[in-house]
N, C-alpha and C positions, 0 to 999 in steps of 0.2 A: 623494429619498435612499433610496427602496423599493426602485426597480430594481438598484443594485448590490448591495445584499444578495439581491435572489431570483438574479442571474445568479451570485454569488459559492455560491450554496446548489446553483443549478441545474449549476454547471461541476464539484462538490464530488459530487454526486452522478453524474454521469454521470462523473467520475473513479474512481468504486467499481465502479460497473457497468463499467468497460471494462477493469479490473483482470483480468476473468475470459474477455476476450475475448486470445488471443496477438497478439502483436504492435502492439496498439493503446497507444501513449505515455501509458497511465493516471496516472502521476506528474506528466508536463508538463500534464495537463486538470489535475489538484488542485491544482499551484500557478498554473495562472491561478488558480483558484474561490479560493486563498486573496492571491493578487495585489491582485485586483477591487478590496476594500475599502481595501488600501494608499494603488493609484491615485487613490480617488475621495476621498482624506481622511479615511477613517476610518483610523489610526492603529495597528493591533487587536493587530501583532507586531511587534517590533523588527527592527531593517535586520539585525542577527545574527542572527536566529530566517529571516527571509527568506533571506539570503545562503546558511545552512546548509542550508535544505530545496530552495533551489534546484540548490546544487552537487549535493545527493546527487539530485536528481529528472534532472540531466543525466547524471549517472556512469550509474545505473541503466538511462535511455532508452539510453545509447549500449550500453550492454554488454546490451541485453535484444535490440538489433539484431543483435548481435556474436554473440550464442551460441546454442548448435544446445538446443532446449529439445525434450523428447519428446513425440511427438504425442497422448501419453495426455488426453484431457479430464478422467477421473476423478483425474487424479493433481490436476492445477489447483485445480478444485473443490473437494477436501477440503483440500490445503495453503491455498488464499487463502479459503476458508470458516473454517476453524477462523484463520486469520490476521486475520479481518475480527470475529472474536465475540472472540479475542483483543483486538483494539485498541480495539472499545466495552468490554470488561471492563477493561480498564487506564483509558478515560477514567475509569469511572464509580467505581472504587473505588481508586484514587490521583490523585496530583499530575499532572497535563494533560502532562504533556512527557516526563517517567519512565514513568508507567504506561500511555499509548500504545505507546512505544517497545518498553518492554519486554513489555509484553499480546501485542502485534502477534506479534514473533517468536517468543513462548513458544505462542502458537495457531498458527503456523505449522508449528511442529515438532512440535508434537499429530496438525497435521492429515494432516503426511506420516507421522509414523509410524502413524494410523490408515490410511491410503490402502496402509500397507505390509502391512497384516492382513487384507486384500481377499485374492483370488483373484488379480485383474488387478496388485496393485500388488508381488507376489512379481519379485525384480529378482535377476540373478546376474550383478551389477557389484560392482567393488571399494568401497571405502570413500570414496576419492578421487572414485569415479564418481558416486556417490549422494551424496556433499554438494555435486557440482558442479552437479547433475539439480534438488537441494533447493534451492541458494542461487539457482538461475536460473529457478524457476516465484517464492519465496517472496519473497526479496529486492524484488523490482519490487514487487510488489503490495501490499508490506507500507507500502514508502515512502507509496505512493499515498494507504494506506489511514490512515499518520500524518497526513498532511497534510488529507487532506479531514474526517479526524473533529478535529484540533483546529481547525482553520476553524468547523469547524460547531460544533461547541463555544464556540468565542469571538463568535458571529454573537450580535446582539442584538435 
C-alpha cells in the first residue's frame, strides 16, 4: 500500500514542477497524482471533489493548448511562484478547499503585478490584453498547483 501513495506524491510533484515549464499538461499530472489513491482504495476525495477538479484540469489543458501565452519566462516565474507560495499559504492557514483556492489566485495576482514593476514586465497592452496574458500563464498553473497541494495534504 506504500507504492501508490509515493507514485500519488511523486505525479503531485512533478505536476508542480511542470507547472513552470509552457506547454506541459501540469494539471492532468496533478489529477493523476491525486487519482492514484482513488484507484487503488484509498477513498481520500469524494467522486465531487474528483469530478470538479477533473473538469477544471481538462477545461484549463485544452485552453492552455488554445492560446497564444508570451514568450516571457520572467513573466511565468513570478506569476506561478507567487501563485505556488500563494496556495501553500492558504493550505496552511485556512480550510483545505477555500484557502488553496483562494491563496492560489491571490499569489498569482501578487506575482503578476510584481513581474509588472520589473523593467522587462512594463506592457503597452490594453486592459483586456493583460488579464488575457494573466488569466493564460496563472489560470493553468494555479489549478495544478490546487490539486497537487491538497493531494498532498490529504496523503497519510
Amino acid at each position: 500500500m506504500i507504492f501508490p501513495i509515493i507514485l500519488s506524491i511523486a505525479l503531485c510533484v512533478l505536476g508542480i514542477v511542470a507547472a513552470f515549464f509552457k506547454r506541459w499538461p501540469a494539471a492532468l499530472i496533478s489529477l493523476a497524482g491525486m487519482l492514484v489513491p482513488h484507484f487503488t482504495g484509498a477513498e481520500i476525495f469524494t467522486s465531487g471533489t474528483l469530478w470538479f477538479w477533473g473538469v477544471a484540469a481538462a477545461i484549463v489543458t485544452a485552453n492552455m493548448y488554445m492560446s497564444s501565452i508570451p514568450p516571457v519566462k520572467a513573466l511565468r516565474y513570478y506569476t506561478l511562484g507567487g501563485s505556488l507560495v500563494g496556495t501553500v499559504v492558504g493550505a496552511v492557514l485556512t480550510a483545505p478547499q477555500v484557502g488553496v483556492i483562494v491563496g492560489s489566485f491571490f499569489g498569482a495576482g501578487l506575482g503578476f503585478l510584481a513581474f509588472r514593476r520589473t523593467p522587462a514586465g512594463r506592457m503597452n497592452a490594453s486592459f483586456a490584453r493583460t488579464l488575457t496574458i494573466f488569466a493564460d500563464v496563472a489560470i493553468p498553473g494555479a489549478i495544478a498547483f490546487c490539486i497537487s497541494i491538497l493531494t498532498l495534504s490529504c496523503l497519510q
